[in-house]
Structure formats: structure tokens, C-alpha cells
FIGU-137320 format. One record per residue (C-alpha): residue number from 1; x, y, z. Coordinates in Angstrom, 3 decimals. Layout:
N
+------+----------+----------+----------+
: mifi :        u :        v :        w :
+------+----------+----------+----------+
:  NUM :        X :        Y :        Z :
...
+------+----------+----------+----------+
# end
This chain:
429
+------+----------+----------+----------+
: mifi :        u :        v :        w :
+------+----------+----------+----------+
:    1 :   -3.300 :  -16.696 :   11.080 :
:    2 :   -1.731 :  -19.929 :    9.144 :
:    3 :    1.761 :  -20.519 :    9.806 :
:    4 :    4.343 :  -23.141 :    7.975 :
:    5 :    4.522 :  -26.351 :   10.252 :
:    6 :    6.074 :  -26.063 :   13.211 :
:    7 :    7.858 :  -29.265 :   12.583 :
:    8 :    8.519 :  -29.837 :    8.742 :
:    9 :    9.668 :  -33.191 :    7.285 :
:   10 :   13.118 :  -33.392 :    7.050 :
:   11 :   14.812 :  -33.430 :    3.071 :
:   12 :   15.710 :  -37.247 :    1.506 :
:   13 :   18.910 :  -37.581 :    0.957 :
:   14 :   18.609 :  -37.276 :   -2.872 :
:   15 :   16.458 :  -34.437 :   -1.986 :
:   16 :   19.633 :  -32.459 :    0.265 :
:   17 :   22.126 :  -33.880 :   -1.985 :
:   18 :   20.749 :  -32.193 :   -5.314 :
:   19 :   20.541 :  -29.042 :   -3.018 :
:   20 :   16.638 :  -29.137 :   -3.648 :
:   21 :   14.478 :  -27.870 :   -1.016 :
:   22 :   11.836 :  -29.474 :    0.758 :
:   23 :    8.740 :  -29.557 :   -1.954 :
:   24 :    5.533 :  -30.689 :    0.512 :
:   25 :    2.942 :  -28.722 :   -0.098 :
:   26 :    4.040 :  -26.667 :   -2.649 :
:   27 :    3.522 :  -28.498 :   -6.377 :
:   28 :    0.735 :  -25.750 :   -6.861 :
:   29 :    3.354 :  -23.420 :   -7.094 :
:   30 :    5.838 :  -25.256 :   -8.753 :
:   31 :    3.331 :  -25.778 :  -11.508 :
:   32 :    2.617 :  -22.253 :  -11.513 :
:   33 :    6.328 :  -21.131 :  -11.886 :
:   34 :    6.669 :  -23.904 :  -14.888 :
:   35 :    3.584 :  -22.841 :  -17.058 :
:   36 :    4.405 :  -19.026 :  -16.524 :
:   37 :    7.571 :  -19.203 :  -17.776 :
:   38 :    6.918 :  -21.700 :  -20.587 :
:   39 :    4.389 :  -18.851 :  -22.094 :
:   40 :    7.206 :  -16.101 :  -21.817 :
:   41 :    9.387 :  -18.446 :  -23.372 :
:   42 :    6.638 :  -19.156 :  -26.134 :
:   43 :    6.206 :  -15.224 :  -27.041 :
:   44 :    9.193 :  -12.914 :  -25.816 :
:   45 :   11.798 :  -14.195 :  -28.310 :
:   46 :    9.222 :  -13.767 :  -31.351 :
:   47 :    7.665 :  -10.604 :  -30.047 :
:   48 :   10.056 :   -8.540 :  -31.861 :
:   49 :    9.257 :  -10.378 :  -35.156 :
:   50 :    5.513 :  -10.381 :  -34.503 :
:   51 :    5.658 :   -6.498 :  -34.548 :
:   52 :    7.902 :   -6.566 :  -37.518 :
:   53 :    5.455 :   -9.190 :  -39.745 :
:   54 :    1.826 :   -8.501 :  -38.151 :
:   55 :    2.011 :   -4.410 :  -37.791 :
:   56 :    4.862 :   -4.121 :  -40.338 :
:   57 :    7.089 :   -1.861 :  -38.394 :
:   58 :   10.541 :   -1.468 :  -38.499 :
:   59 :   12.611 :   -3.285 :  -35.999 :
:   60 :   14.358 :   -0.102 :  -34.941 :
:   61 :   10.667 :    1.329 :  -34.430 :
:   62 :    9.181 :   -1.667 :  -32.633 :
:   63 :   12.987 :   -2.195 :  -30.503 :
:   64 :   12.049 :    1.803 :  -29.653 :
:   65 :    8.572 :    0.895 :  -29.141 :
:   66 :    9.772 :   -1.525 :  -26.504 :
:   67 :   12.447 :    0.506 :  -24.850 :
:   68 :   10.011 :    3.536 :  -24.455 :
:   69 :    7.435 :    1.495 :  -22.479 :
:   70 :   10.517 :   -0.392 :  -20.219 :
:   71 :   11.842 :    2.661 :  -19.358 :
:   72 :    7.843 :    3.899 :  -18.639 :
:   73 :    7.375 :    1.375 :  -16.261 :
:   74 :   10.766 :    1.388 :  -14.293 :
:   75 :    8.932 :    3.296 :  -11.754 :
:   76 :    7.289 :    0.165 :  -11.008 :
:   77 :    9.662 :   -1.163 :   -9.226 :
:   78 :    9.933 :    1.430 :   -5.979 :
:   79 :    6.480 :    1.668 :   -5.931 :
:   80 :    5.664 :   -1.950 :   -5.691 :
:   81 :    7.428 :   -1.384 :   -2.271 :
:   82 :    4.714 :    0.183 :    0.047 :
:   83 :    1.966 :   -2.008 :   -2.049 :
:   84 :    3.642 :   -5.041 :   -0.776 :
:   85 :    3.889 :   -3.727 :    2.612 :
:   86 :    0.323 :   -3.070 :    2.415 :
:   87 :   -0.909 :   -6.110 :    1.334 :
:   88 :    1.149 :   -8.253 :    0.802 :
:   89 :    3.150 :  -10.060 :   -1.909 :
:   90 :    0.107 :  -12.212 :   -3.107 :
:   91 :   -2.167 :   -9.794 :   -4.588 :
:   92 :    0.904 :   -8.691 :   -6.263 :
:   93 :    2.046 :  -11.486 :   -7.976 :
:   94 :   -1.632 :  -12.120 :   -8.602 :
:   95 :   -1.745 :   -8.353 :  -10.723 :
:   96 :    0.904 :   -8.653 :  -12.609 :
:   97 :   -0.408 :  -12.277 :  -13.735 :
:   98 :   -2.982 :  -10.183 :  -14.659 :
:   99 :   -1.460 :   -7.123 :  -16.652 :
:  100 :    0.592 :   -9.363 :  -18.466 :
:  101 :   -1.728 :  -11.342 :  -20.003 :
:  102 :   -4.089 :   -8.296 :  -20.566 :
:  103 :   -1.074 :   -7.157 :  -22.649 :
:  104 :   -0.386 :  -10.080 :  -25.098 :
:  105 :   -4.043 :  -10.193 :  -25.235 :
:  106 :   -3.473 :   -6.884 :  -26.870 :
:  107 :   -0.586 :   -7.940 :  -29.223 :
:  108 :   -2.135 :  -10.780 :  -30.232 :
:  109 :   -5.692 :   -8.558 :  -31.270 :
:  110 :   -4.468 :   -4.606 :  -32.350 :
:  111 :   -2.080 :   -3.211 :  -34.759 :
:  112 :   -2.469 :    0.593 :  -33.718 :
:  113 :    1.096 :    1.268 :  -32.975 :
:  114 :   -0.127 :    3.494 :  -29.508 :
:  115 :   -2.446 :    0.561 :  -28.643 :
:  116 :    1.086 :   -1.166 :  -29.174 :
:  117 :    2.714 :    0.910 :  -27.135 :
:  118 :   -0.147 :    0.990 :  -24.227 :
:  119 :    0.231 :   -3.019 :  -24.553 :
:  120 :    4.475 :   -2.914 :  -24.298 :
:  121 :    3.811 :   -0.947 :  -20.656 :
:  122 :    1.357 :   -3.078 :  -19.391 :
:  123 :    3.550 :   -5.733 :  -19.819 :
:  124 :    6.613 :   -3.898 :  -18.639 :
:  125 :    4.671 :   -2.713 :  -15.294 :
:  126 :    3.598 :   -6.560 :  -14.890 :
:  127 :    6.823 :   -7.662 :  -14.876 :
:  128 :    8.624 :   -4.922 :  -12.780 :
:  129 :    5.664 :   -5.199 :  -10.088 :
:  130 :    6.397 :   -9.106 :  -10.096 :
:  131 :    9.902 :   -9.830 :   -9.455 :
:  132 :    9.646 :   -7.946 :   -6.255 :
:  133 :    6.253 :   -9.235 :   -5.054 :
:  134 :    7.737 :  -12.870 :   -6.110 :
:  135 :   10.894 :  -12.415 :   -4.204 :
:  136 :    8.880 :  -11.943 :   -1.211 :
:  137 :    6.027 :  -14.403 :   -2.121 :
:  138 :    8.951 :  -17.491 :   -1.788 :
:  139 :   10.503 :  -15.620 :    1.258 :
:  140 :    7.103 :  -16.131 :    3.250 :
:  141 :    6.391 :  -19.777 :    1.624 :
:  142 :    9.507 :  -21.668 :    2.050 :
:  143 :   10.992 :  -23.018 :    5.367 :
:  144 :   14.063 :  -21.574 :    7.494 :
:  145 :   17.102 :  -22.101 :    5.813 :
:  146 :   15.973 :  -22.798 :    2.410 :
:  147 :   15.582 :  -19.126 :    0.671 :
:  148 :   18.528 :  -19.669 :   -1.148 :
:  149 :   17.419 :  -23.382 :   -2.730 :
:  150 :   14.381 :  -22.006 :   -3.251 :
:  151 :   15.673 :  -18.945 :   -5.685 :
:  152 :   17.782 :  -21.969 :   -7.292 :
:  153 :   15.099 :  -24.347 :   -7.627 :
:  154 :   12.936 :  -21.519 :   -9.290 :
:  155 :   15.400 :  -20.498 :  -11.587 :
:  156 :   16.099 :  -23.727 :  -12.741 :
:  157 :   11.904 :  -24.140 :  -13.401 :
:  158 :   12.078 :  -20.760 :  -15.686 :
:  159 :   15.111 :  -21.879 :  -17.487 :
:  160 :   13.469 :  -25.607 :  -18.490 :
:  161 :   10.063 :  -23.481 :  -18.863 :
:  162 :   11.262 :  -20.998 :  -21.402 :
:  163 :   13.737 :  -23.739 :  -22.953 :
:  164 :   10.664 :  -25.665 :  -23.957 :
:  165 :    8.309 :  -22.713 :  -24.717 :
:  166 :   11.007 :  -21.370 :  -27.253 :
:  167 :   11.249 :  -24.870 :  -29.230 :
:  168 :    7.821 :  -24.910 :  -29.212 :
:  169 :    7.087 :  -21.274 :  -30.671 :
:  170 :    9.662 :  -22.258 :  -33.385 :
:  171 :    7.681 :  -24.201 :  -34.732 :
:  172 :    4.338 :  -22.538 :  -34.507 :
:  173 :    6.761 :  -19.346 :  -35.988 :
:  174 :    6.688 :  -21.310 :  -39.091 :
:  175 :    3.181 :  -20.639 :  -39.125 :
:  176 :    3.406 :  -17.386 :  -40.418 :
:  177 :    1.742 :  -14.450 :  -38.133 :
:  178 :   -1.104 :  -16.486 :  -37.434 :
:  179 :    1.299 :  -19.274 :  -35.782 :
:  180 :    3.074 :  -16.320 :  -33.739 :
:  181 :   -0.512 :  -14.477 :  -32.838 :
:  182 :   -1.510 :  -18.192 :  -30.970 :
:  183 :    2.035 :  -18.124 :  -29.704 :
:  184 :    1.414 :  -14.552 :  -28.091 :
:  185 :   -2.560 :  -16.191 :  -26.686 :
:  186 :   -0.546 :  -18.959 :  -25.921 :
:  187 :    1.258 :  -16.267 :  -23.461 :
:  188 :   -1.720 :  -14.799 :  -21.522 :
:  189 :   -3.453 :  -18.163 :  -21.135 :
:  190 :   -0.383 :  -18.925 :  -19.438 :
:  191 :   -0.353 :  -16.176 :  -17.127 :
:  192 :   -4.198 :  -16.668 :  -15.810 :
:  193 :   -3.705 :  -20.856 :  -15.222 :
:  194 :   -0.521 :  -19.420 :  -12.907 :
:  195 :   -2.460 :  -16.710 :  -11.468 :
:  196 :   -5.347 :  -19.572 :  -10.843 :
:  197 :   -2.669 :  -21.754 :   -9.366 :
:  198 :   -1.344 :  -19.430 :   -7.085 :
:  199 :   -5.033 :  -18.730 :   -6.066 :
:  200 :   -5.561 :  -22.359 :   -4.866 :
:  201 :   -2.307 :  -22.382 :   -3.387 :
:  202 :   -2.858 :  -23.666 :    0.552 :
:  203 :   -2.264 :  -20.543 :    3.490 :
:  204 :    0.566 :  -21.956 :    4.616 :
:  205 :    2.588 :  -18.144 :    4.564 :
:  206 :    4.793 :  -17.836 :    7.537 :
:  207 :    4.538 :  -14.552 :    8.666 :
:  208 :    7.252 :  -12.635 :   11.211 :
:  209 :    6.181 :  -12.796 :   15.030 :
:  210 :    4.813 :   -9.923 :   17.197 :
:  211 :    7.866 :   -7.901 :   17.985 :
:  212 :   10.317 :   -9.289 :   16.133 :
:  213 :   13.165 :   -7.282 :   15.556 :
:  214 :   15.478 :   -8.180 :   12.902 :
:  215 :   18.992 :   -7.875 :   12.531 :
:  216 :   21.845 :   -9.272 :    9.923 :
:  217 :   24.044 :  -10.930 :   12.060 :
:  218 :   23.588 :   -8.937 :   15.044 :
:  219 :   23.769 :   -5.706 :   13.060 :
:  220 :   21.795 :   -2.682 :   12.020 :
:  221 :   18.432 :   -3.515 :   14.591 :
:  222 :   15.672 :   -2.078 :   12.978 :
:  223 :   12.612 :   -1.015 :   14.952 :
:  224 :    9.282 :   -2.662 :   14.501 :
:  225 :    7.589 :   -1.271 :   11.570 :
:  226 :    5.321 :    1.629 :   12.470 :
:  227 :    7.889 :    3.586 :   11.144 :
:  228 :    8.583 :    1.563 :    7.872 :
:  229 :   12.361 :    2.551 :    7.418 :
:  230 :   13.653 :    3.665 :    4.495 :
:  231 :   16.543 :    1.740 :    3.009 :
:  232 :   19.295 :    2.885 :    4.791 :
:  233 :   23.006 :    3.948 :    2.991 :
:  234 :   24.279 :    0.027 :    2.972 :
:  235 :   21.444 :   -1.453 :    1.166 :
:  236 :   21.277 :    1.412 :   -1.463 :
:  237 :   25.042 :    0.731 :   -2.160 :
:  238 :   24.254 :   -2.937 :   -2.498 :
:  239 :   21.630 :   -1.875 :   -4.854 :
:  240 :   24.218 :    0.249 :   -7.216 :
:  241 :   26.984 :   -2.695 :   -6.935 :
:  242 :   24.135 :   -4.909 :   -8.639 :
:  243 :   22.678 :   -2.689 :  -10.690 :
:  244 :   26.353 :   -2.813 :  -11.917 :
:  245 :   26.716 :   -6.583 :  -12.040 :
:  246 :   23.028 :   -6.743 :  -13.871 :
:  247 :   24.799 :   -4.239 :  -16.803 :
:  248 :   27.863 :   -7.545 :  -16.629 :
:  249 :   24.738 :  -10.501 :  -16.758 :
:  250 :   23.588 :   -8.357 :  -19.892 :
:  251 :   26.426 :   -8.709 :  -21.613 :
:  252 :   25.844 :  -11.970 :  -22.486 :
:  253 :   22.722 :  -11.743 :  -25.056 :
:  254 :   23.409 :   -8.348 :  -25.728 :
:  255 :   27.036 :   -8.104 :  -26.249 :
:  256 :   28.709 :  -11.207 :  -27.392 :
:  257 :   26.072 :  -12.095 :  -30.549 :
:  258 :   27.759 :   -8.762 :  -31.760 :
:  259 :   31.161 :   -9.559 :  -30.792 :
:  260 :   31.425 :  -12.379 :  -32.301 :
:  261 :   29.911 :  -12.498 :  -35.238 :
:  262 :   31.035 :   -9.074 :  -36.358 :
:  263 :   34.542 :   -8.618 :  -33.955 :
:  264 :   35.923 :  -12.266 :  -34.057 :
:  265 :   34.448 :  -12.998 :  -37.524 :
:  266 :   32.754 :  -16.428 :  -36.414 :
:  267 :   29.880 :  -18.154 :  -38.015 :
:  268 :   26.471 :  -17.570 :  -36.800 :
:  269 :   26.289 :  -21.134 :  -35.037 :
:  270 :   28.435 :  -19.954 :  -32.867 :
:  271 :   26.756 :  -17.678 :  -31.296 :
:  272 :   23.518 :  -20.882 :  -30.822 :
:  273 :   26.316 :  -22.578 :  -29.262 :
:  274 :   26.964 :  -19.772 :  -26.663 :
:  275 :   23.269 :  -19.814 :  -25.566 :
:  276 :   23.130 :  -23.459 :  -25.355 :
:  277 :   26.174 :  -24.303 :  -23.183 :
:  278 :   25.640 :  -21.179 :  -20.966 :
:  279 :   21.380 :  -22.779 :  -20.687 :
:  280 :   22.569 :  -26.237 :  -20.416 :
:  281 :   25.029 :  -25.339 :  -17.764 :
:  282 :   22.244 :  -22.922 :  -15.703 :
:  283 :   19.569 :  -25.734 :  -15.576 :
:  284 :   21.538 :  -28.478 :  -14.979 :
:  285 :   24.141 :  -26.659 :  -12.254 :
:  286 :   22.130 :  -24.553 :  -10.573 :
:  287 :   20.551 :  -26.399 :   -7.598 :
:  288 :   24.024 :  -28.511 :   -7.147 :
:  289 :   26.070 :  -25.011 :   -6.806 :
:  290 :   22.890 :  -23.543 :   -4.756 :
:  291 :   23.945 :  -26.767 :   -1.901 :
:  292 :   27.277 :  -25.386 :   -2.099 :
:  293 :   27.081 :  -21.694 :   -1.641 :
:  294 :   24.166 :  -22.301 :    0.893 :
:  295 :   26.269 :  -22.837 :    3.792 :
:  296 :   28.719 :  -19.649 :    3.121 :
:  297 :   28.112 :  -15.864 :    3.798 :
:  298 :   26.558 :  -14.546 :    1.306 :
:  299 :   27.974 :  -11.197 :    0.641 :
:  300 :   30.967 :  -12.532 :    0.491 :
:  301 :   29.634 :  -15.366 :   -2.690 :
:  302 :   28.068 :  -12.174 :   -4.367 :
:  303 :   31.996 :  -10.208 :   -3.955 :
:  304 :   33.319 :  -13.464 :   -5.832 :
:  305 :   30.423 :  -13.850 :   -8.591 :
:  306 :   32.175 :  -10.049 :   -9.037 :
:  307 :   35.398 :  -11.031 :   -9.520 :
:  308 :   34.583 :  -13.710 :  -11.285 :
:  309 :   32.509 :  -11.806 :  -14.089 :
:  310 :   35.686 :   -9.598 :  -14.421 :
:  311 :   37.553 :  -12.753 :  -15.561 :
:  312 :   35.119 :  -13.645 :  -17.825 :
:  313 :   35.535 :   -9.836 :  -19.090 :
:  314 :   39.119 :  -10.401 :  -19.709 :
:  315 :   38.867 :  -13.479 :  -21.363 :
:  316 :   36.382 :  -12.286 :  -23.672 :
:  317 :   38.106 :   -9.126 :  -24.591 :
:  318 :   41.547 :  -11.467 :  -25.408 :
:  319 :   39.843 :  -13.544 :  -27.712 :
:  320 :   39.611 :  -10.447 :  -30.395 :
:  321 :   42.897 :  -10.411 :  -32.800 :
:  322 :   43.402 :  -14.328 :  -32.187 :
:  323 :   42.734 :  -16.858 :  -34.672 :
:  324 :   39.686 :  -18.162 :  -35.451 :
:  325 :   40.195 :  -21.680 :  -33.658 :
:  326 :   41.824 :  -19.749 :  -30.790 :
:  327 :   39.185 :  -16.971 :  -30.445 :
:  328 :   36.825 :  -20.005 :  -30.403 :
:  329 :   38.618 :  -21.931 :  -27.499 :
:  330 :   39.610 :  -18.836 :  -25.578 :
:  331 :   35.608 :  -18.044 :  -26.433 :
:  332 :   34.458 :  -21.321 :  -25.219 :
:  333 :   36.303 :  -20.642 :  -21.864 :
:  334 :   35.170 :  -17.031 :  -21.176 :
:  335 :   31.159 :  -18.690 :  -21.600 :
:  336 :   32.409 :  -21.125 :  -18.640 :
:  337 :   33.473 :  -18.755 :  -16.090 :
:  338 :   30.462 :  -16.289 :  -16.781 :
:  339 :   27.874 :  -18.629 :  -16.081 :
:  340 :   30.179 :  -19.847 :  -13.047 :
:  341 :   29.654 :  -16.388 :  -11.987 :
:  342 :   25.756 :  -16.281 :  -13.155 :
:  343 :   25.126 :  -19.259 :  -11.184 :
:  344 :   26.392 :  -17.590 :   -8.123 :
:  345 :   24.753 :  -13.966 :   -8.400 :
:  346 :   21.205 :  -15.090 :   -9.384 :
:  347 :   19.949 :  -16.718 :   -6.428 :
:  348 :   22.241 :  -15.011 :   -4.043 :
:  349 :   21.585 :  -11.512 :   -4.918 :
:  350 :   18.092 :  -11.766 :   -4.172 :
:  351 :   18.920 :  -13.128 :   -0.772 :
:  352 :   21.159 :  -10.482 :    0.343 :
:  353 :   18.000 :   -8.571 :   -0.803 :
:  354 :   15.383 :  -10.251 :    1.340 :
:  355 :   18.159 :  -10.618 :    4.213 :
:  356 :   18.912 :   -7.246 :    4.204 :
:  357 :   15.106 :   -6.039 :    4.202 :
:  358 :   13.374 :   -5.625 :    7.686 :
:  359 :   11.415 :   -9.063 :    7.540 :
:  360 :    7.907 :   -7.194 :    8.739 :
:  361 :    7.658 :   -5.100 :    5.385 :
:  362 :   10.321 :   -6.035 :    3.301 :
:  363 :    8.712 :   -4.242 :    0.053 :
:  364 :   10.240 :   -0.589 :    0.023 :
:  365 :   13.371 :   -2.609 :   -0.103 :
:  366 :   12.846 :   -5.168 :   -2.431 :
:  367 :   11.213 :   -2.332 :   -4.800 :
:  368 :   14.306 :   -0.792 :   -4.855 :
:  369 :   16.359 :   -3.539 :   -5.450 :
:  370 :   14.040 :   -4.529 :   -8.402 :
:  371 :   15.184 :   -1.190 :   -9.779 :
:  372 :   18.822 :   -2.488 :  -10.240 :
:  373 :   17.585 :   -5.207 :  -12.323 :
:  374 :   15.549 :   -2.855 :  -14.649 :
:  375 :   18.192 :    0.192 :  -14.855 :
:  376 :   20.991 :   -2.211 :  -15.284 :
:  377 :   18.871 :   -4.011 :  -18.003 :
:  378 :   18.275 :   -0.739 :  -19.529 :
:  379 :   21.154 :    0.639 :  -19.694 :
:  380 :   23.289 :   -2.007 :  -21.006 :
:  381 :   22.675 :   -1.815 :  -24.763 :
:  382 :   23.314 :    1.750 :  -24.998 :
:  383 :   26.511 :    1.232 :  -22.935 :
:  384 :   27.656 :   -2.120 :  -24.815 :
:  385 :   27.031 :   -1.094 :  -28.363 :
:  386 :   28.755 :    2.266 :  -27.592 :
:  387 :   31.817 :    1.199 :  -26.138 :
:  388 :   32.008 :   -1.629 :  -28.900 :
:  389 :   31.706 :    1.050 :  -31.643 :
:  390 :   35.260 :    2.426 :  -30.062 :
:  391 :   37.099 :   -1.172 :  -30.673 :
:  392 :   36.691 :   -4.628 :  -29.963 :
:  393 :   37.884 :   -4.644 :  -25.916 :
:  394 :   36.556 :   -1.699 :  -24.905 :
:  395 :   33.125 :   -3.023 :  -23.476 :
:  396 :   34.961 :   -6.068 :  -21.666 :
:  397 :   37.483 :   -3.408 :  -20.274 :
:  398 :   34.421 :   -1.648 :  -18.926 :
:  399 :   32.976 :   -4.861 :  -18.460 :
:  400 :   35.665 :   -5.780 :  -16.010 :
:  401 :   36.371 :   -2.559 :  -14.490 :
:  402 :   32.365 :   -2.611 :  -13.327 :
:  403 :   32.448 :   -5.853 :  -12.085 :
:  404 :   35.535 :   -5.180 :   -9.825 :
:  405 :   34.034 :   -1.746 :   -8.211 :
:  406 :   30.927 :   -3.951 :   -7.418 :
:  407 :   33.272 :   -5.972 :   -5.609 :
:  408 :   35.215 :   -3.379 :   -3.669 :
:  409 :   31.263 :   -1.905 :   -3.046 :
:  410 :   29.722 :   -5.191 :   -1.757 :
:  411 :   32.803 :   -5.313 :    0.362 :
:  412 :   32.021 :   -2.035 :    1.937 :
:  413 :   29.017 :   -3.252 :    2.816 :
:  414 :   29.563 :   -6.475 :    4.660 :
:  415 :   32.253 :   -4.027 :    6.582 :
:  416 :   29.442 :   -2.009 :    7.429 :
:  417 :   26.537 :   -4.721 :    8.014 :
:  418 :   28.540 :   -7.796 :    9.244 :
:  419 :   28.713 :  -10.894 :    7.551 :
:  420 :   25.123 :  -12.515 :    6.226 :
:  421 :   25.220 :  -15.835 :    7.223 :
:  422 :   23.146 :  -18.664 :    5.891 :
:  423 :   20.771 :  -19.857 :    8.560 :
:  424 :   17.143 :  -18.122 :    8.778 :
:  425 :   15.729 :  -16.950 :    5.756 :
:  426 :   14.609 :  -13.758 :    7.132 :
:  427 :   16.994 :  -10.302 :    7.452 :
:  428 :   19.714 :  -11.386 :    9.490 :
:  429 :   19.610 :  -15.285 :   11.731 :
+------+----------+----------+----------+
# end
């Protein structure tokens, strides 16, 4: 069995103070995380328009399209669980390399709407069966301590990746449907060079010792995993407080286009403008507020991204009835405390994910936290656009009222599970 080295280099200074973790060995996989995300970034903001031009649907009917095969594949997410326990993360990350770039291989070559429709779920399973795998893929990879950079670092990678694979399918866009059908081949090529990567990556997986038992900070002992225990009443409500917060990250490309174009009466560069601050701020503030929120407890960073998003809320929700200058300062304000509170969740939710998981089999867990993210995700258009039909501050009012309850949940739990601290990377230190 091939363990991490017992005795890693220590971080460079510019290394630690960029709150980067320690990289040795693993280019492979940063490579891998780079190109796959540059190929989503390529096709998933044109796929829409693909369907609309190549197969000359509707966007209501393709958007429908879409939604039906997301909310197919949901179950993806719990049952990625006991595969991961089975056999790991690898082979998981590895298949939904795999049924993603079967799918776009699909777009890119049928117009039969249910060949469409096969092609939207293979590409919806993919992605639900690899956030969880993935999560647990880095857990086992990275040294002690550095889960959290880690998360950071990768997020960073996808944001830059799907930055420069959007630029670059605007132009190919231009193209006409034969410029967005390479975009979408583009896409699936990208998806086998990662899977390759990861392939060739060395076996360097730390894996938990013989009778370990863990704990988070000295509570909730689970027993080793003959048993494979179920998530237990704390983690589930840590699931529903983020499947909450995921409905409040949401917001942001599915709510405020609307809102202000059509609610604050701005022009449509605004809403460019929005994107680009709040992706300018991610990439470049990510791994700098990952080295500070490392050394604090965790559930107690994910209780203040809470509170935080509820700001945001209000701020949002006071720029309607203001003038237009206002609305656009008040505006530009509300887009600076979300992403303060985006850079805090992202990485740190899945943390308190892995942390809270029993480190032998951590899948049944992380399947079910995978659900948040795809409920939340799903849920949130239906719930925005409705609640902005009834006036202009109704969705931040439920916006803010969400976020808050997460809070008071998340704070239920560390009552019940202790405080998880920072050192370790596996469930509990």
C-alpha cells in the first residue's frame, strides 16, 4: 500500500504566504483540474444556444430538456456514496470523465431531441457522481492540514479554466453551429486528456490506518467501518443548512441578471460587470482568504459565510426604488459582500463535509452532501423567479431569511458535534 511521505517538504514562504499548498508531486493533477474545466467553460455557456441553432428548439424546450435530465440524475449523488466506499474515489472521478465526454460527444453528433435528452443525463449523472468522488479524491491526495488550501487552490484552477474556455468559445461561437459543434468536441476531448492525467497520476493516496477511529474534536466516535454508518441527525442538518446556502450562491447568475435589468432598469453591461468583479475577485482572493480561514473552526466560518449572504440579501433588495446611480453603487456593494461570503462557503463547506465523514468510507456521506448542491441548484430558479414575480424584494427577503436559518442550523450543529478545528484533514484532528 503507497502512502504520502512520511516527511513532506515544508511550503516556501511565497508558497504559505499565498495560502497555496504544497504542489510536489501533484502537477498531473493540477493539469488535469485546468484542462477539465477549460472544456466546461468552452461548451456549458453555449450549450443552451447550440440546442436552440443546431436542433432548432425552443429555449423553453431545450431549458426543460435540461432541467428534466438534472433532476433525472439527482439520484446520483447518494448513490455515488457506497460506490466510493467500494472502490474508491478514483474509478469515480475516472467515470464521470468518461460519461461526460460520451455526452457532448452526443451533442456535438445527434439532433433527435430523446437522443438529446439521453445525452443531457449522461452528463448530469457525470457531474453529480464527480463532485463527490473529487471531494474525496483531494482528501486522500493532499497532506495533513492542507484540505482546506487544497479546495481553494482547485477552485481558483476552475475559475481561470472556465474564464479562458468561455473567451475562447466566443469566438469559435462566431462560427456559426459548426464553431459551437468543435466547441462542444472541444468539451469531451477535454474530459479524456483529464481522465488520462489522472490515470498517470503517481499512488501516492494516503489511506486511514488499521483501526483508526475518527472523531471531530473528540466527538461523535464512530466505529470502524464494518458497519458503514449512516449519516447520523448532525450531518443531515448540515446538509439542509447548505442545501439552503447553495439556493443563496444561486442567486447570483440566476437572480440578479433579472433584477437588474428588468427591477432596477440598468443597462445590460451591467449585469457583464457583475460577473466580472464577482470572477475577478474569486480567482484572485481565493487562496489569500483560504490562509486566513485555515487556522479557524470551521463551522463556525461556514455560520458567518451565512450571515454574511443575508447582508448581501439586504443590500440587494434596497437597491430597488433608488436611483439609477444609487441602485448601481448600493449594487456594486451587495456583489462585494456576496463573494466575501462565496469565498468563505466554497472551500469550507466541503471540509465540514469530509471532516464530518468517518475517514474509512467517507462516500455515503459525501453522496449526500452532493445532494445539497444539486437540490439547492435545482430548486433555485423556480423559487427566485417566483418570489420575484410578487415584487422586487421578495426573493432577497427570502434570500436573507434562508441564509440566517442556515446559520442558527450550522450552529446547532457545532453545539451538537464540537467545534471542527483546522489541523488533520481527516473527520475530526
Amino acid at each position: 500500500m503507497s502512502t504520502a511521505p512520511s516527511a513532506p517538504p515544508r511550503p516556501g514562504r511565497l508558497t504559505a504566504a499565498l495560502g497555496l499548498p504544497r504542489l510536489d508531486g501533484q502537477r498531473r493533477l493540477l493539469a488535469a483540474v485546468v484542462i477539465d474545466s477549460t472544456g466546461s467553460g468552452l461548451a456549458l455557456p453555449f450549450l443552451l444556444l447550440y440546442l436552440t441553432w443546431q436542433d432548432r428548439m425552443t429555449a423553453a424546450t431545450a431549458g426543460t430538456l435540461l432541467t428534466v435530465a438534472g433532476a433525472a440524475a439527482l439520484v446520483a449523488g447518494p448513490l455515488s456514496g457506497p460506490l466510493i466506499d467500494r472502490w474508491g474515489p478514483v474509478p469515480l472521478v475516472q467515470a464521470a470523465h468518461v460519461l461526460r465526454a460520451t455526452a457532448f460527444l452526443v451533442y456535438a453528433a445527434t439532433g433527435s431531441a430523446p437522443t438529446l435528452l439521453v445525452a443531457a443525463t449522461l452528463a448530469a449523472l457525470g457531474d453529480n457522481l464527480f463532485w463527490p468522488a473529487n471531494r474525496a479524491f483531494l482528501a486522500r491526495r493532499c497532506h495533513p492540514g492542507e484540505l482546506i488550501r487544497w479546495y481553494g487552490l482547485e477552485r481558483t484552477l476552475r475559475n481561470v479554466g472556465m474564464t479562458v474556455g468561455g473567451l475562447t468559445a466566443g469566438v469559435l461561437a462566431g462560427q456559426g453551429v459548426n464553431g459551437l459543434r468543435l466547441v462542444l468536441a472541444a468539451n469531451a476531448a477535454s474530459y479524456v486528456l483529464a481522465a488520462v492525467l489522472i490515470a498517470l497520476l503517481p499512488a501516492t493516496e494516503r489511506r486511514p490506518s488499521a483501526g483508526h477511529v475518527p472523531t471531530v474534536s473528540g466527538h461523535r466516535a464512530t466505529r470502524p467501518h464494518a458497519t458503514r454508518p449512516r449519516p447520523d441527525r448532525a450531518y443531515v442538518t448540515m446538509v439542509a443548512a447548505n442545501t439552503v446556502l447553495v439556493v443563496v450562491c444561486t442567486a447570483l447568475p440566476v437572480l440578479v441578471p433579472l433584477y437588474v435589468v428588468q427591477r432596477l432598469h440598468q443597462p445590460t453591461w451591467v449585469v457583464g460587470a457583475v460577473f466580472a468583479l464577482n470572477t475577478a475577485l474569486v480567482t484572485a482572493g481565493q487562496s489569500l482568504v483560504v490562509r486566513y480561514l485555515e487556522r479557524r473552526e470551521h463551522l463556525r466560518t461556514l455560520q458567518r459565510a451565512a450571515l454574511v449572504w443575508s447582508a448581501a440579501a439586504v443590500l440587494f433588495g434596497a437597491a430597488s426604488g433608488l436611483s439609477r446611480s444609487a441602485a448601481l453603487f448600493l449594487l456594486t456593494l451587495a456583489v462585494l459582500v456576496f463573494t466575501a461570503a462565496e469565498l468563505m462557503h466554497a472551500p469550507t463547506s466541503d471540509v465540514v463535509a469530509v471532516r464530518m465523514a468517518p475517514e474509512e468510507s467517507p462516500g455515503r456521506h459525501l453522496g449526500l452532501h452532493q445532494l445539497s448542491w444539486g437540490v439547492g441548484s435545482a430548486i433555485a430558479p423556480l423559487a427566485l423567479t417566483a418570489a420575484l414575480a410578487l415584487g422586487p424584494r421578495w426573493p432577497w427577503a427570502l434570500l436573507a431569511t434562508g441564509a440566517a436559518a442556515a446559520a442558527v442550523a450550522l450552529s446547532a450543529v457545532r453545539r451538537t458535534v464540537g467545534p471542527i478545528l483546522p489541523a488533520g484533514d481527516g473527520p475530526g484532528a
